[in-house]
C-alpha positions in Angstrom: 12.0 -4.0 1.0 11.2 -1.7 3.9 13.0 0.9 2.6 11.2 1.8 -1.0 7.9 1.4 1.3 8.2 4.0 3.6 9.3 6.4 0.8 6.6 5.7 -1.2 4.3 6.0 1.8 6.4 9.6 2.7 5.6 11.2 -0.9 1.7 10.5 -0.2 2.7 12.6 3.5 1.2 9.3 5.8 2.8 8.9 9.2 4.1 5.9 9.8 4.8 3.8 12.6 7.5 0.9 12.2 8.3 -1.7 14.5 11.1 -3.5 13.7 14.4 -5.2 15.8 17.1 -2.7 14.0 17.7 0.9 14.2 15.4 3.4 11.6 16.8 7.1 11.6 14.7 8.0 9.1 13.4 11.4 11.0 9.8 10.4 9.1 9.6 7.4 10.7 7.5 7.1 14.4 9.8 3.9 15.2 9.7 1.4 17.9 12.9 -1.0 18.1 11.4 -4.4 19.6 10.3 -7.8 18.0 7.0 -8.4 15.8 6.6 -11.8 18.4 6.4 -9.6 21.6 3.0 -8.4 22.5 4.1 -4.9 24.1 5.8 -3.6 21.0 2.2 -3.6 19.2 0.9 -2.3 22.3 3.6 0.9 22.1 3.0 0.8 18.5 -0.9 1.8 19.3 -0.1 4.2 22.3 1.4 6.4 19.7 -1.4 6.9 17.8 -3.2 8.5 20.5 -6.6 7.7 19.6 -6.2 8.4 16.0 -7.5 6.5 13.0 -5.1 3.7 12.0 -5.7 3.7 7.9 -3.5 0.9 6.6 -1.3 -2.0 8.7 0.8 -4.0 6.1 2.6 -7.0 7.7 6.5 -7.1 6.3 7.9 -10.4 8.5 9.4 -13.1 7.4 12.4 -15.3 6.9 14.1 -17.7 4.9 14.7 -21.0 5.7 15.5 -23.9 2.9 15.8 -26.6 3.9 14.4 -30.3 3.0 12.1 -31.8 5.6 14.5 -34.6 7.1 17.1 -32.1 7.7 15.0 -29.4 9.4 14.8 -29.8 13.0 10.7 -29.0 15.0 12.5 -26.1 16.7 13.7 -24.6 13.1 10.6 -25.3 11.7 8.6 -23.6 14.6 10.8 -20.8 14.3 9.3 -20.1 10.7 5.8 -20.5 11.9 6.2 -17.8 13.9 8.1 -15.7 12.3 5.6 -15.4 9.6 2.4 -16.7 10.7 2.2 -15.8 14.0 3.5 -12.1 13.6 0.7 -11.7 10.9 -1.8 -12.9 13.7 -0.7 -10.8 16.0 -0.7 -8.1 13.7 -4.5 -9.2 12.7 -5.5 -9.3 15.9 -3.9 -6.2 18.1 -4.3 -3.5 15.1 -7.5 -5.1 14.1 -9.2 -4.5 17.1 -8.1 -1.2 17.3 -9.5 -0.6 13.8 -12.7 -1.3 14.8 -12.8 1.2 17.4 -12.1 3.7 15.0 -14.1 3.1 11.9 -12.0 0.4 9.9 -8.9 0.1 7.9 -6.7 -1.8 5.4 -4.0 -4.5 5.8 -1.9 -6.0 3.9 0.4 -9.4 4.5 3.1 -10.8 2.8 2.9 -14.5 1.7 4.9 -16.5 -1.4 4.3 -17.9 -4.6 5.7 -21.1 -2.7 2.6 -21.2 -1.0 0.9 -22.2 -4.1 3.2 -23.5 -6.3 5.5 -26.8 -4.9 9.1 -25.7 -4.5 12.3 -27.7 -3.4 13.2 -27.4 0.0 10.5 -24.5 0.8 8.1 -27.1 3.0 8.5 -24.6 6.1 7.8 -21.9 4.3 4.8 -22.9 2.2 3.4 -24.0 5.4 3.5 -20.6 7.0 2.9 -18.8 3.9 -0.1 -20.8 3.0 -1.4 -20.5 7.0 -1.2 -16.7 6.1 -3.3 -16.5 3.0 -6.3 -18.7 4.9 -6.1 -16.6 7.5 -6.1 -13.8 5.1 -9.3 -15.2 3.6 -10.9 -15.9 7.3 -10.3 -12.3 8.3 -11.4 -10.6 5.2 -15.1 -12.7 5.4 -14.9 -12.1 9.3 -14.4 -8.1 9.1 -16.3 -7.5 6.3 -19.2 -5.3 7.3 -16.8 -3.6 9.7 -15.1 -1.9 7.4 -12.0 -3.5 7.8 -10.3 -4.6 4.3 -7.9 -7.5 4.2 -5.3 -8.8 1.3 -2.1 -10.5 0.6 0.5 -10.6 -2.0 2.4 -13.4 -2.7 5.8 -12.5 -4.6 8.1 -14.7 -6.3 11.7 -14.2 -6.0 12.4 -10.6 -5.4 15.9 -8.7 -5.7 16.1 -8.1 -1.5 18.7 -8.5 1.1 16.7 -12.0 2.3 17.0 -13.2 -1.2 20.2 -12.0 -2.3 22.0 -15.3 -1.0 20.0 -17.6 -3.4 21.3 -15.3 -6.4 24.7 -14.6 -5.4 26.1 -16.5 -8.8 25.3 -15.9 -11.9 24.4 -19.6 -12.6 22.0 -19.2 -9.6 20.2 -15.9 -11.1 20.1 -17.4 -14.7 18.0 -21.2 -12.8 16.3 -18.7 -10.8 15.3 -16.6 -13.6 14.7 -19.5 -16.2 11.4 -20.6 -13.7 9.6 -17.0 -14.4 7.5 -16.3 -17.2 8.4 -13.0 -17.6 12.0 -13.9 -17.3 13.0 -11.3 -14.5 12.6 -11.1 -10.8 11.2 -8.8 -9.0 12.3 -5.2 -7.9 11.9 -4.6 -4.3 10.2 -1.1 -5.6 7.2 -3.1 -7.3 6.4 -4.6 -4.1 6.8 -1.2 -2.5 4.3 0.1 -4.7 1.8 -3.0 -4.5 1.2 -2.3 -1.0 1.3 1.2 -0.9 -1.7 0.7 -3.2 -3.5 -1.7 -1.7 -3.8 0.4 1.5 -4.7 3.8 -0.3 -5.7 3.6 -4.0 -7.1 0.1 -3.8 -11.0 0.0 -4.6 -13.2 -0.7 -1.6 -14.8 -3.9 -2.8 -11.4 -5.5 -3.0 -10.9 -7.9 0.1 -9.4 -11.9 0.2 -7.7 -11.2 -2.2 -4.0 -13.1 -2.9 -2.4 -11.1 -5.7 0.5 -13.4 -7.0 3.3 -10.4 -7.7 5.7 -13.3 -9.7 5.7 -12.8 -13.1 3.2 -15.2 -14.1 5.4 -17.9 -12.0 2.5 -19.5 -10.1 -0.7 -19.6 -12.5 1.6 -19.6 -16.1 3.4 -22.4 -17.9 6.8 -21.1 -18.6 
């Protein structure tokens, strides 16, 4: 999903700033290899901007992991809270605070439409998910007059490298596709373009906001 991001991002000339475990050699890309749980790769994240105005964070962590409560271990299940929730605090907090040193900002975080709709197997994930849009919420009433917007989007299944194992059969695309109102998952590019959006284009009076990006999955009966 990273991938249609940053060249959307490119042909609007921003320079970006990735942190990420794997290898980027995309020569517009300011990248820093490390992990979104350690502290210092945010901090060499914000040493590169040099003082300059940080625009728009979005938050692209997560993981996968489903699994029915009784055969989830803590340790796996603590894994997924902090994969997802606590990189987006982390996130929050370390570019946040540097956002208010230079006039504000926009971020954008990932969530799920399992986070409001109840899905087999998806209890880890809702949990972190749903811990994202509060905090979402929180920050967005708590940054308010500081100029500092704050939104999530919460797709359904989209057509990624994450995903690709839960639609690897036909059978398994056609169950997965029969739960969507619009009949179709999403493109990776949509969700490119949903964030790219929300961080440029978006109107300023739109903060705390969830936008469910699931074709009608979460608020339609199918």
């Amino acid at each position: 999903m990273a991938s249609p991001l940053i060249e959307k991002l490119n042909s609007e000339h921003f320079h970006i700033i990735s942190i990420s475990r794997g290898d980027n050699n995309n020569p517009n890309v300011s990248h820093i290899q490390g992990d979104a749980l350690d502290e210092k790769s945010y901090e060499k994240a914000l040493e590169l901007l040099q003082g300059k105005s940080l625009d728009g964070v979005i938050h692209l962590v997560g993981s996968l992991t489903l699994r029915p409560p009784h055969a989830l271990s803590k340790e796996a299940f603590e894994e997924v809270i902090a994969t997802n929730l606590v990189t987006a605090f982390l996130s929050l907090s370390k570019f946040g605070k540097y956002m208010l040193r230079n006039g504000g900002g926009r971020m954008v975080f990932v969530s799920s439409v399992a986070a409001s709709l109840g899905l087999i197997n998806h209890e880890a994930i809702s949990a972190a998910k749903g811990g994202v849009e509060s905090m979402v919420r929180s920050a967005a009433a708590t940054y308010a007059q500081r100029n500092i917007r704050v939104n999530c989007i919460a797709p359904g299944l989209t057509d990624t490298k994450m995903t690709e194992q839960m639609v690897k059969s036909q059978s398994q695309r056609d169950a997965a596709v029969e739960m969507i109102p619009i009949k179709r998952i999403n493109m990776a590019e949509e969700m490119a373009r949903t964030m790219a959006w929300l961080i440029t284009d978006a109107p300023d009076n739109l903060t705390g906001q969830v936008i469910h990006l699931d074709g009608g999955m979460a608020n339609l009966r199918n």
